[in-house]
Residue, then its C-alpha position, 0 to 999 in steps of 0.5 A: x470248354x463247358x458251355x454252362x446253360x440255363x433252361x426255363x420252362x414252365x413244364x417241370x416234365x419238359x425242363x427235366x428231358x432237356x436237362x436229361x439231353x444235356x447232360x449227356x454232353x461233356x462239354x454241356x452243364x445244365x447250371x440252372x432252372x426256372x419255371x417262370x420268365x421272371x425267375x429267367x431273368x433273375x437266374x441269368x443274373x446271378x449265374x451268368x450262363x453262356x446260353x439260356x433256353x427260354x420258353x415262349x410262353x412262360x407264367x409272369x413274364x413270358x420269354x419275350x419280356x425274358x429275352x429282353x431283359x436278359x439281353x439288356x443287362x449292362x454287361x451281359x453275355x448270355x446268348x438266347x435261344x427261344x424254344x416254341x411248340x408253334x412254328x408261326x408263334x407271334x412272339x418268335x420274330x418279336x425275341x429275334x427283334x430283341x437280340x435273340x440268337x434264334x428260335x427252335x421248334x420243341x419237337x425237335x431231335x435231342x441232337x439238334x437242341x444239343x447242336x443249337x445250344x453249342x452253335x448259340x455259345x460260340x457266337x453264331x444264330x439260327x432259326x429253324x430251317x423249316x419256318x425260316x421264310x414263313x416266319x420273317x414273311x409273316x411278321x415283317x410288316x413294312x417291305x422297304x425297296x431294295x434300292x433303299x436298303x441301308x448298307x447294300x450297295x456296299x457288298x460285292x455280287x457274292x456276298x449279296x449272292x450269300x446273303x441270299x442264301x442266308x435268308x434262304x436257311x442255308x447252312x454254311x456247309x450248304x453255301x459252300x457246297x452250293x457255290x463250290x467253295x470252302x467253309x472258310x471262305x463262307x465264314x468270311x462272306x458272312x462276316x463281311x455282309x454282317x459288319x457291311x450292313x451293321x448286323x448283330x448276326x445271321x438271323x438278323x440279316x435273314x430278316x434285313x433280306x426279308x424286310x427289304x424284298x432281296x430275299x427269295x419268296x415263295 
């Protein structure tokens, strides 16, 4: 299966090296362009990609009103991921709050762009492990008491166990290593914590353990 992307950037430089990435892979083809949030929009409108790769900060629409648009069309598909040079960007948790699958820093490897872009077509979310916990830290302005948290007295210790590593950045090759399971198993731990607590995906239950105080600080 081909994941089809569209890349938005307002640097013709930058949106030429992701495209040069992209192409390298057999089952990546870039299908689009845009240098502006609105042409985003319009261009996951016509073209329907499977993933969009959206700056931050773009000219007459940035990648927030972007990401929020694009997910808010009736009957769309397209997953979001948002690219930032600033590891703190106020916008970042804002897209995330809008359905963005996750966020990346620009700097990173050609490898892992690639990674990420495969892992938001399949379904799957992520932030950027180095600025997980300073991110949601940061924008989540209202602690609601654990004992309140919607949802959480439904998961079983383990899964609460996984949920912390979640919020903790963990891959779930890394849970499993950590607990001395199978992937399988983890995949399983996941689903049931995000349909228990009504989640979209895993970034968003790292920002449900922040914003309820279960997530390990510091």
């Amino acid at each position: 299966m081909t994941l089809r992307v569209l890349l938005a950037d307002d640097h013709d430089l930058f949106r030429s090296g992701l495209r040069a990435v992209l192409a390298t892979q057999p089952d990546l083809e870039c299908v689009g362009e845009a240098a502006d949030g609105h042409a985003a929009v319009a261009e996951a409108q016509r073209l329907r990609p499977d993933v969009a790769v959206l700056d931050v900060r773009m000219p007459r629409l940035d990648g927030l009103g972007a990401t929020e648009r694009i997910l808010s069309a009736p009957g769309n598909t397209t997953r979001v991921l948002v690219l930032t040079t600033h590891d703190l960007d106020d916008y970042v948790y804002r897209a995330l709050r809008a359905g963005a699958s996750g966020f990346l820093l620009k700097n990173l490897p050609p490898e892992e762009l690639v990674s990420a872009v495969r892992v938001a077509g399949r379904g799957d979310a992520l932030i950027d492990p180095s600025v997980t916990r300073r991110l949601v830290e940061r924008f989540t302005t209202s602690i609601v008491p654990a004992e309140r948290a919607p949802g959480l007295d439904r998961l079983t210790p383990r899964e609460r166990e996984v949920l912390l590593l979640l919020a903790d950045a963990r891959s779930n090759a890394e849970i499993a290593e950590h607990l001395g399971v199978g992937d399988e198993t983890v995949k399983t731990h996941v689903s049931r914590i995000l349909t228990k607590l009504d989640l979209r995906d895993r970034v968003h239950a790292v920002v449900y353990a922040y914003q309820h105080g279960i997530a390990p600080r510091g």
